[in-house]
Every structure is written in structure tokens, then in C-alpha cells.
VOGU-3710 file (C-alpha; in Angstrom, 3 decimals, decimal comma):
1> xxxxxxxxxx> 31,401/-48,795/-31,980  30,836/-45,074/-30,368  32,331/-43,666/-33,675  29,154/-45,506/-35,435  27,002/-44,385/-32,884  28,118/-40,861/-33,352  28,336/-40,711/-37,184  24,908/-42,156/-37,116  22,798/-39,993/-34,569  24,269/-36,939/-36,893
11> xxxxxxxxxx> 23,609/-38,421/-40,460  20,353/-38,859/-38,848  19,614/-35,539/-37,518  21,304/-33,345/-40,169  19,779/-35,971/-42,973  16,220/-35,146/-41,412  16,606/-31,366/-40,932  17,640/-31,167/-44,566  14,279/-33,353/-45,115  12,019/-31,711/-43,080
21> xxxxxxxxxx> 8,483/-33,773/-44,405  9,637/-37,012/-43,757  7,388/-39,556/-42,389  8,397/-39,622/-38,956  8,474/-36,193/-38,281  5,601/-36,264/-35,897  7,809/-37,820/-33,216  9,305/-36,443/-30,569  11,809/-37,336/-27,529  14,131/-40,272/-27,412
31> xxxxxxxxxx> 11,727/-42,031/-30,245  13,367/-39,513/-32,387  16,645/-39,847/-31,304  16,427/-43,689/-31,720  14,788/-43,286/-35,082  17,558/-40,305/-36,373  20,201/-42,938/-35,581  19,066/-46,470/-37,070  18,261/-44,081/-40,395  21,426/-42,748/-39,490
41> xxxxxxxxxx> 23,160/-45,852/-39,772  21,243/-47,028/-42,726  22,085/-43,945/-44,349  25,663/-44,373/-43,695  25,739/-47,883/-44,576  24,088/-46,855/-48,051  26,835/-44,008/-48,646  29,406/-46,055/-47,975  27,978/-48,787/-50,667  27,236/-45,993/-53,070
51> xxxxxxxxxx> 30,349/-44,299/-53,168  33,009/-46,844/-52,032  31,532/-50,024/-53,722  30,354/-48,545/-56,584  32,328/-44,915/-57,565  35,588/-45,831/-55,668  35,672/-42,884/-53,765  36,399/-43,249/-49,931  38,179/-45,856/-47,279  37,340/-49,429/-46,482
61> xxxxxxxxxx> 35,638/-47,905/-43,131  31,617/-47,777/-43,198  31,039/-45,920/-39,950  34,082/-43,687/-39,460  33,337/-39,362/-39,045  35,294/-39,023/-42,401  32,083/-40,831/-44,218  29,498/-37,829/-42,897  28,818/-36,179/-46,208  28,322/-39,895/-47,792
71> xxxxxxxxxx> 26,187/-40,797/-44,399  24,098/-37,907/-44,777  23,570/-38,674/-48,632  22,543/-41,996/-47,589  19,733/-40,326/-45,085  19,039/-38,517/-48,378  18,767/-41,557/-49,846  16,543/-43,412/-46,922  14,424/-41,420/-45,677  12,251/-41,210/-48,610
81> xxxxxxxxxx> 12,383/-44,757/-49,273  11,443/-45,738/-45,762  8,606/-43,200/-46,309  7,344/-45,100/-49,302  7,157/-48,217/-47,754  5,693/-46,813/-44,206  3,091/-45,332/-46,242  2,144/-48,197/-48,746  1,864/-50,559/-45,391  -0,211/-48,995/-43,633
91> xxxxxxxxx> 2,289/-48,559/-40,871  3,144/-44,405/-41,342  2,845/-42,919/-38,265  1,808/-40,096/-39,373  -1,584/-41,623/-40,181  -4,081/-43,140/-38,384  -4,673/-46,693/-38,520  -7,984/-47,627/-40,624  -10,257/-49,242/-38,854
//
């Protein structure tokens, strides 16, 4: 449970350094942090799918510190997509709501 906690609060972080225009990018504080580690964990859970499901590269564990690369892949992966659908809700918080 910390090991998931820990591999996904630094997918997160490294995933949205390397993106540095994603949608929540306005935030700040422990916001951030919370929102660096649930795409964190999404990201990790998506790496692990992409390359132990479907390339058959990897172990059976989805949130140990060997999966970082594939974690941060899967922030790769997220972040944009989350983005998307923020944006084509209405619920980007990086934009004001319309009134």
C-alpha cells in the first residue's frame, strides 16, 4: 500500500513535469499533490495494462517501484486524456465556468 502510494505521487510528478501544459497545472499545494498521485496511479495502472497485459513485458505487480518508467508512460498516457475530457465538460479548471 505505501509502495503504491510512492510509485504514484512520482509517476505523477515526473509524468507532469515532463507535461508541463496539462490541464491542471494552475493548481497549487496539497491539491496538486493529491491530483499528481490519483494520475499517478492511473498512470501506473495504465502502464502496467499496456505493457504487461498486452506486450508481455514486466511482473504480475501493478504498483511496485520496478513499474516507474511504465507508470510514468501511463501519466504520459493520462494526462492528456483527462485533459480532453476536463475540457469538453466544461469542468477544466483552468477555465472559468460560463455563466
Amino acid at each position: 500500500m505505501i509502495g503504491a502510494l510512492i510509485l504514484g505521487f512520482l509517476a505523477g510528478i515526473i509524468g507532469r513535469l515532463l507535461m508541463p501544459g496539462d490541464v491542471f497545472r494552475h493548481m497549487n499545494g496539497p491539491t496538486s499533490w493529491l491530483v499528481s498521485l490519483v494520475i499517478g496511479l492511473l498512470g501506473a495502472a495504465v502502464g502496467w495494462f499496456l505493457f504487461t497485459y498486452l506486450l508481455g513485458i514486466g511482473d504480475e505487480d501493478v504498483f511496485d517501484l520496478g513499474g516507474l518508467l511504465s507508470a510514468v508512460i501511463g501519466v504520459l498516457i493520462v494526462l492528456p486524456l483527462a485533459g480532453f475530457v476536463l475540457r469538453r465538460t466544461g469542468m477544466s479548471p483552468e477555465r472559468p465556468p460560463a455563466p
